[in-house]
N, C-alpha and C positions, 0 to 999 in steps of 0.2 A: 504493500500500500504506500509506503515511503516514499520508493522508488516510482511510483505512478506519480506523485502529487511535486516529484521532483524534475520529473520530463513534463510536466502539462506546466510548473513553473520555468520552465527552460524556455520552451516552445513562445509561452506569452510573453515573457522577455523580449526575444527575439523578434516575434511582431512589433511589440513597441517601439524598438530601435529601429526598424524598417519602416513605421510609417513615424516616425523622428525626421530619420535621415530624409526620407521621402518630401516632407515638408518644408525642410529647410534648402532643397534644391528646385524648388517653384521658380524659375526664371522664366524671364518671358524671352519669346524670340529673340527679338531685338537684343536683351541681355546677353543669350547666347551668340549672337552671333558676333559682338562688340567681339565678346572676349575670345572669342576665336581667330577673330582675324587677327587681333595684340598678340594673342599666343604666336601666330605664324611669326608674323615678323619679330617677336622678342628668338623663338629657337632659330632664327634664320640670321638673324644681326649673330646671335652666339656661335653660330657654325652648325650646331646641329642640326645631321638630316635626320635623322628618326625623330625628333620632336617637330620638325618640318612637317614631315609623313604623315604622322599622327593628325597633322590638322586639315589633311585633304581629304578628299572623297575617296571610297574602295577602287572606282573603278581607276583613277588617277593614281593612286598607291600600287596598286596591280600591277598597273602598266610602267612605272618606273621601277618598281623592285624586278620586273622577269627583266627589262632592258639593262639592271644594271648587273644583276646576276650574270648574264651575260656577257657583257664588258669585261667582268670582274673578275672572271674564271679565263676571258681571253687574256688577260693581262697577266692573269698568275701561268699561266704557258710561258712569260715571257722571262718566268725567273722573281720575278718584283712580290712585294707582300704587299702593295697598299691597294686601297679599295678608294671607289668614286667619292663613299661618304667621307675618309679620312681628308680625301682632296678636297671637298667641297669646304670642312672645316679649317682645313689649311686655308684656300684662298679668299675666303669672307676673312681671317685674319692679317695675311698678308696687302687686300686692299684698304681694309677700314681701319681707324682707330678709335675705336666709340661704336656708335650704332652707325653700320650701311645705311640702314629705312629708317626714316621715321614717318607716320601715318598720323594724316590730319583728322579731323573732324570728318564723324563719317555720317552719311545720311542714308539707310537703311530702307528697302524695298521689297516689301512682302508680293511676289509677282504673281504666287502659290502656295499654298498650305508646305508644299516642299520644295518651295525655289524660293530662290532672293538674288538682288542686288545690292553691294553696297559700294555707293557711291566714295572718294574718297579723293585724297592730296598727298601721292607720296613721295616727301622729301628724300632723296641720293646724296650722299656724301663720301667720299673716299678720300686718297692722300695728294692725289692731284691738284693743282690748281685750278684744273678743268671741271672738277671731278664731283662737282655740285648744282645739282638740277631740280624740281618738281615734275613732275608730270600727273596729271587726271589719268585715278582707273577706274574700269569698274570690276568689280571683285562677285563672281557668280558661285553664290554659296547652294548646297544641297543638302535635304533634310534626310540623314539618315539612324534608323533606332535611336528617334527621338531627342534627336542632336546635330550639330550644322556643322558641315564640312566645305574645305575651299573647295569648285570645281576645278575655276579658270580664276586667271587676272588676263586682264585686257585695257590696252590703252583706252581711254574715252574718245570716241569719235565727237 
């Protein structure tokens, strides 16, 4: 009997904490998808690609992990140990000193229950004296299990 009134306290615990947890991640789209796009560009100023990956879409994720597997296994034929993502976190450090991106004020576009656009201003910096630009994009986010992912970025026409 102990042992019953100890799993059915377990169990109710455990729901509690679930719909706890469950309440205090209520965002609204928009919320989410701020914080995704910031996510992108903060693991992308730091050099990381996996924290990169993580903010895209599956089918985008897919499609750059089999291409870079691929590369990646041609280049280890070549004798070499490094990989695309060591490279990518090398040359974000070797161009920038600070943040590469910085991302303006963004104005957010519900198009669909599972698309978006958000509009945006992002600032380029690097070590050149050339090496400092703005440009308009638009940033085509996708909703998947209940969560926004980058598709595309694209210049703004």
């Amino acid at each position: 009997m102990k042992f019953k009134n100890t799993i059915i306290l377990t169990i109710a615990a455990i729901m509690i904490a679930i719909n706890i947890a469950g309440c205090s991640e209520n965002k609204t789209d928009e919320e989410m998808i701020k914080s995704r796009v910031e996510s992108f560009f903060e693991e992308y100023n730091a050099g990381d690609m996996e924290g990169v990956l993580e903010c895209m879409d599956s089918k985008t994720k897919n499609t750059y992990e089999s291409a870079t597997n691929m590369i990646d296994a041609l280049i280890g034929k070549t004798g070499y140990s490094i990989n695309l993502s060591d490279m990518f976190g090398f040359s974000v450090g070797v161009i920038s000193e600070g943040n590469l991106f910085e991302v303006g004020d963004m104005n957010i576009t519900l198009t669909s229950d599972e698309t978006a656009d958000v509009s945006t201003v992002l600032s380029y910096s690097d070590k050149t004296d050339k090496g400092n630009s703005e440009e308009k994009v638009i940033i085509s986010m996708k909703k998947e299990k209940s969560d926004w992912f980058i598709e595309d970025i694209e210049s703004e026409k």
